[in-house]
C-alpha positions in Angstrom: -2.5 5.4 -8.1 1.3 3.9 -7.6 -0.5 0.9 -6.1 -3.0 0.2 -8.4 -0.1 0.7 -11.4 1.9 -2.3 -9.4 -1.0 -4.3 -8.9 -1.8 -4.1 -12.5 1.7 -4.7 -13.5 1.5 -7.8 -11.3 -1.8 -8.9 -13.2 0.1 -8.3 -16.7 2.9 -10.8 -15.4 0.0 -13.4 -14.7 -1.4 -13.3 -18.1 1.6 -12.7 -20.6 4.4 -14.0 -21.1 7.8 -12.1 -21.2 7.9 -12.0 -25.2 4.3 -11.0 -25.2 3.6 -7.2 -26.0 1.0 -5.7 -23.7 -1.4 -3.2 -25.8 -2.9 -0.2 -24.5 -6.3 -1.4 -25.1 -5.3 -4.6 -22.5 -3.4 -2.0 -19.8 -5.9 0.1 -19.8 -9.2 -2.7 -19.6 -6.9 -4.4 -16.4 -6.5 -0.9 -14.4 -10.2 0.1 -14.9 -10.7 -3.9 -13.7 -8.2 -3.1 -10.7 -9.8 0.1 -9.4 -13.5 -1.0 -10.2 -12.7 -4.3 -7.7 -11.0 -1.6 -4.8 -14.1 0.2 -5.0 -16.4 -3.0 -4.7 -14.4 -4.1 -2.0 -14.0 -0.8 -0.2 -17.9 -0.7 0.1 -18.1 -4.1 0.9 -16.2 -5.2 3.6 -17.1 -9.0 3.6 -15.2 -9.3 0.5 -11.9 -10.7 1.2 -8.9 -8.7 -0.4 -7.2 -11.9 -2.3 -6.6 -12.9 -6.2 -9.7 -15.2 -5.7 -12.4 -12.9 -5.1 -10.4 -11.0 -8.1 -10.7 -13.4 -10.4 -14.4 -13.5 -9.3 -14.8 -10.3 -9.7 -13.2 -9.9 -13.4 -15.6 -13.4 -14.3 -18.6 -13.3 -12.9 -19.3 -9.0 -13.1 -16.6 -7.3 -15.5 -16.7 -9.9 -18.3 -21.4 -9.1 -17.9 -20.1 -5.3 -18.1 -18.0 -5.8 -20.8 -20.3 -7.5 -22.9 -22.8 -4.9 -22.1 -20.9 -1.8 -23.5 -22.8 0.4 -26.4 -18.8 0.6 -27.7 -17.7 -3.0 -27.6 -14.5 -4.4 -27.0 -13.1 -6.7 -29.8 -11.1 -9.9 -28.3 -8.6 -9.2 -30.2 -8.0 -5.7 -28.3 -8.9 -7.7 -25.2 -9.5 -11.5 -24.4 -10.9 -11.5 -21.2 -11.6 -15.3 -21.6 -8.1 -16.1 -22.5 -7.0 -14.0 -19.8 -9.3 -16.0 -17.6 -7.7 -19.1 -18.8 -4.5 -18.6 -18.0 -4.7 -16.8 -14.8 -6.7 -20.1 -13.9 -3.6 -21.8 -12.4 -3.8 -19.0 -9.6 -7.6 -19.4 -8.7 -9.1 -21.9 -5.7 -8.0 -25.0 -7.0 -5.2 -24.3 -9.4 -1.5 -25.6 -9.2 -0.6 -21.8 -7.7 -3.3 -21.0 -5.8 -1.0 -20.6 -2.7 0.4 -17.9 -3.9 -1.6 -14.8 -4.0 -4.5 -16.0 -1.6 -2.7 -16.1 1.6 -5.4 -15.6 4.7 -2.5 -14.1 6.9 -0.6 -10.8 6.8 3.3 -10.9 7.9 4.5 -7.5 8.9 8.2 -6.6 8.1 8.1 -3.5 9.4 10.4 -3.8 12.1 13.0 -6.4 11.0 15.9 -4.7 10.6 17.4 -7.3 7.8 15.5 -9.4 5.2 16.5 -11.8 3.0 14.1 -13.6 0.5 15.6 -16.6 -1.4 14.1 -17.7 -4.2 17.0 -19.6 -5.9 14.5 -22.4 -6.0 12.6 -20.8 -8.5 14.8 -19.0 -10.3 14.6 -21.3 -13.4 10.7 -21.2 -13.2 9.6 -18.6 -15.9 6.2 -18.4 -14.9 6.8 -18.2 -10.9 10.0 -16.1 -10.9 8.7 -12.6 -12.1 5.5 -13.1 -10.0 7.5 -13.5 -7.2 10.0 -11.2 -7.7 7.1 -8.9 -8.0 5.6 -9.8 -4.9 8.5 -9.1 -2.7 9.9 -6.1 -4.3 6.1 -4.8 -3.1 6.5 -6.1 0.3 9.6 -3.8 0.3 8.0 -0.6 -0.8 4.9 -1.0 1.3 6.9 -1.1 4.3 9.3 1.8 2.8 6.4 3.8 2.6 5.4 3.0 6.3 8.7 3.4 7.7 9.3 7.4 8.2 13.0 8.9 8.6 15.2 6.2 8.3 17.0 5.3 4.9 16.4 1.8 3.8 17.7 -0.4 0.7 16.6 -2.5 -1.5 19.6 -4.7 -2.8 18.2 -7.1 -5.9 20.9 -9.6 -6.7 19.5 -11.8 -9.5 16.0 -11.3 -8.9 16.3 -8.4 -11.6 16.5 -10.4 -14.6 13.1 -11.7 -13.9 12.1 -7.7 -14.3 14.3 -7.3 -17.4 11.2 -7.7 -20.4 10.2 -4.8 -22.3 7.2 -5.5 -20.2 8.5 -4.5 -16.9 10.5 -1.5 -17.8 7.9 0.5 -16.5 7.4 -0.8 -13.3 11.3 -0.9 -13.1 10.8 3.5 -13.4 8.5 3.7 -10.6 10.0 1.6 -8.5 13.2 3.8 -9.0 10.9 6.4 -8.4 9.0 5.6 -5.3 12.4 4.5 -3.7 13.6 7.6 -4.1 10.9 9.4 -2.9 10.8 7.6 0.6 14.3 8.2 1.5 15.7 4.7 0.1 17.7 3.5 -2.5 18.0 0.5 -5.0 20.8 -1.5 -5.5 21.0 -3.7 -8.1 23.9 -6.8 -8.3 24.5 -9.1 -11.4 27.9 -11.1 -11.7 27.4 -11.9 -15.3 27.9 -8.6 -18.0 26.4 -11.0 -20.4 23.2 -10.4 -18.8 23.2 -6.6 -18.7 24.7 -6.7 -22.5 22.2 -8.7 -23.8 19.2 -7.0 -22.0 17.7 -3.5 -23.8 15.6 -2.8 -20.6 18.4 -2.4 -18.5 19.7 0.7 -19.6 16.5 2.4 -20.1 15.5 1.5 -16.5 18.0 0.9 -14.5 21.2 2.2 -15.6 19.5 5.3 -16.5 18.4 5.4 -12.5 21.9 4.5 -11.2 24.1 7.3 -10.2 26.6 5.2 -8.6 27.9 2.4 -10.4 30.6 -0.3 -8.9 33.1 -2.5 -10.5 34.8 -5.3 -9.8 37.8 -6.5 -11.7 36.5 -7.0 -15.3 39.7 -8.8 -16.8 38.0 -11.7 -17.7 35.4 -9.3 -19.7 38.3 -7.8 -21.8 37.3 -8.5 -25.5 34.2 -7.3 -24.8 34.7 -4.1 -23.1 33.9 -1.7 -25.3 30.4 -3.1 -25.0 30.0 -2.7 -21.7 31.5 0.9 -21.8 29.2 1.9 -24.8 25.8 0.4 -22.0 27.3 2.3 -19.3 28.3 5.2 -20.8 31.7 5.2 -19.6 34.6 7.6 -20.4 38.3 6.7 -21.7 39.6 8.1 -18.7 37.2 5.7 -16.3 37.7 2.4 -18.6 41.5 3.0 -18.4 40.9 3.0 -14.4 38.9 0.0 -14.5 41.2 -2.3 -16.5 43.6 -0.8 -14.1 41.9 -2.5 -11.1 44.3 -5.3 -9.3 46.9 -5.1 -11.7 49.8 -3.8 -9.6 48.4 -4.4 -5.9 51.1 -4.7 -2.7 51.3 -8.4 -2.1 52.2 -8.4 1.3 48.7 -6.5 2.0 45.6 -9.0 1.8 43.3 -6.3 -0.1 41.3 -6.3 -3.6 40.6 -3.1 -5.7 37.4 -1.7 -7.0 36.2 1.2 -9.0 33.3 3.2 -8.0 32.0 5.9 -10.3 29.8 9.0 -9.1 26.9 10.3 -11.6 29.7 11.9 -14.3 31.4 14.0 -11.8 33.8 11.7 -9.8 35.7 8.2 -10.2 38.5 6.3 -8.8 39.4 3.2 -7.8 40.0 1.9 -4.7 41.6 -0.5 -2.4 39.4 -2.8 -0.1 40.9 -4.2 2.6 39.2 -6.4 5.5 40.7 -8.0 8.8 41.8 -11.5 8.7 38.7 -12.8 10.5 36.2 -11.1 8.0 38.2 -12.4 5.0 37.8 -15.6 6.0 34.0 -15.3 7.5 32.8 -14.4 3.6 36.1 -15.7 1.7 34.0 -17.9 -1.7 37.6 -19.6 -2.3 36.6 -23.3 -1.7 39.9 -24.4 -0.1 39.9 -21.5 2.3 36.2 -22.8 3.0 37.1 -26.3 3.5 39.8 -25.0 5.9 37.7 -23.2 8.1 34.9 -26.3 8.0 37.5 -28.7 8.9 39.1 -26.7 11.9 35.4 -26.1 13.3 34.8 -30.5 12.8 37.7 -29.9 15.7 36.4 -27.2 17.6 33.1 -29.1 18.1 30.9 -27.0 15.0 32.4 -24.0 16.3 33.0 -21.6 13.3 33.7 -18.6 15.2 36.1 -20.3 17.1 37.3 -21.6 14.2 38.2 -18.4 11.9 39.6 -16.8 15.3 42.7 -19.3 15.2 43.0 -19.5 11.2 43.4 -15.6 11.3 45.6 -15.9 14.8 48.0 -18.2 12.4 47.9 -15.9 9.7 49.0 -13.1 11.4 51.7 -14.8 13.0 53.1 -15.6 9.6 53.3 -12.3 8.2 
């Protein structure tokens, strides 16, 4: 049932648009659609699992059935046709057909560490969610496969493609089915604007967060009280928050962070990393160029590199 729900959800994504309202009429038309087409192709094993022989499927025999019905279905409870339409552009021939008709199967389930970068189409409104979609399944599918070990799921900015009213649902139960295979979700944004400005995103995912991280939110000052109205914070954790790096040792090379637990525990908390790891993820662009220019000298070698620069900062201190 979980995976027809997501396959549906996925299907919704195709058709509407983010500022589109899904009726029940429409949700419920696509999941009969969805299980009628796992049936067919259960009992017929030459059918090829892909959105092709889908969208077959949903024009050539549901659209007959549909028109068939002793109780029809108005088009304005349920276009099939423009549904059709605008799925189009993922059938044989259309500009995405790549996408969802792939004749191969890549198994993840032993990789250790997976990384899916889709910065490319981050500003695509149509790909973006699909995508998002598609690999947040590829995640749970092999979550489900992979007994007794925990495993994350770490979304950086893939989540505001999941942020529409739309997707709050399939936001729950992949909370949800995370939790019930021994995993957990971690969601990352750098910008409160986008968790301010986003209803979803306390109903489905601060709602499902227990433990929630911050960074130094300085910057975010005159707008605080916002964030600590979404995340439900106390005036005992916002004091420790606006607290964080404000009177840190400066001859120790460490940054604070605050790291709150369900409403029973918070603190915040120094985090400090050895010369060599500072400057193997440091984002400060002349500590970058640095380390680039040293390894031109070393022959590429960036290892070799960040080894000296953190011998020569040691022998400073």
């Amino acid at each position: 049932m979980e995976k027809k729900d997501s396959i549906k959800t996925l299907l919704l994504t195709l058709w509407k648009s983010e500022d589109d309202k899904v009726t029940k009429t429409e949700s419920g038309e696509l999941g009969s659609a969805v299980s009628a087409y796992i049936e067919r192709i259960q009992s017929d094993r030459s059918i090829v699992p892909s959105f092709n022989t889908f969208y077959e499927y949903m024009r050539d025999d549901y659209r007959k059935e549909l028109a068939e019905r002793d109780i029809k279905v108005e088009k304005s409870d349920f276009n099939i046709d423009n549904m059709l339409t605008t799925m189009r552009q993922y059938y044989r021939g259309g500009r995405y057909d790549f996408l969802l008709n792939s004749t191969e199967n890549i198994d993840l389930l032993n990789k250790r560490f997976i990384v899916f970068e889709i910065d490319s189409i981050k500003e695509n409104r149509e790909l973006f969610p699909v995508v998002t979609i598609i690999i947040m399944e590829a995640f749970i599918n092999k979550m489900r496969r992979l007994k007794g070990v925990r495993k994350q799921l770490i979304v950086e900015e893939a989540w505001k493609a999941l942020s529409s009213a739309n997707m709050a649902e399939y936001l729950r139960y992949m909370y949800k089915t995370v939790r019930k295979y021994y995993g957990e979700a971690i969601v990352v944004t750098q910008e409160v604007d986008d968790i301010i400005s986003s209803p979803v995103v306390k109903e489905s995912i601060i709602n499902n967060s227990d433990c929630k991280i911050l960074l130094d939110q300085r910057k975010y000052m005159n707008k605080f009280d916002q964030i600590q109205a979404l995340l439900g914070l106390t005036e005992k954790e916002k004091g420790q928050i606006l607290s964080i790096n404000m009177a840190n040792n400066p001859s120790r090379f460490y940054k604070e962070v605050w790291i709150g637990l369900g409403d029973t525990q918070s603190a915040v908390y120094a985090t400090e990393v050895s010369a060599e790891e500072y400057l193997a993820y440091t984002t400060e662009e002349t500590e970058k160029v640095e380390v680039y220019r040293l390894a031109e000298k070393l022959g590429g070698d960036i290892e070799a590199a960040i080894r000296q620069l953190a011998e020569r900062r040691r022998n400073k201190e």
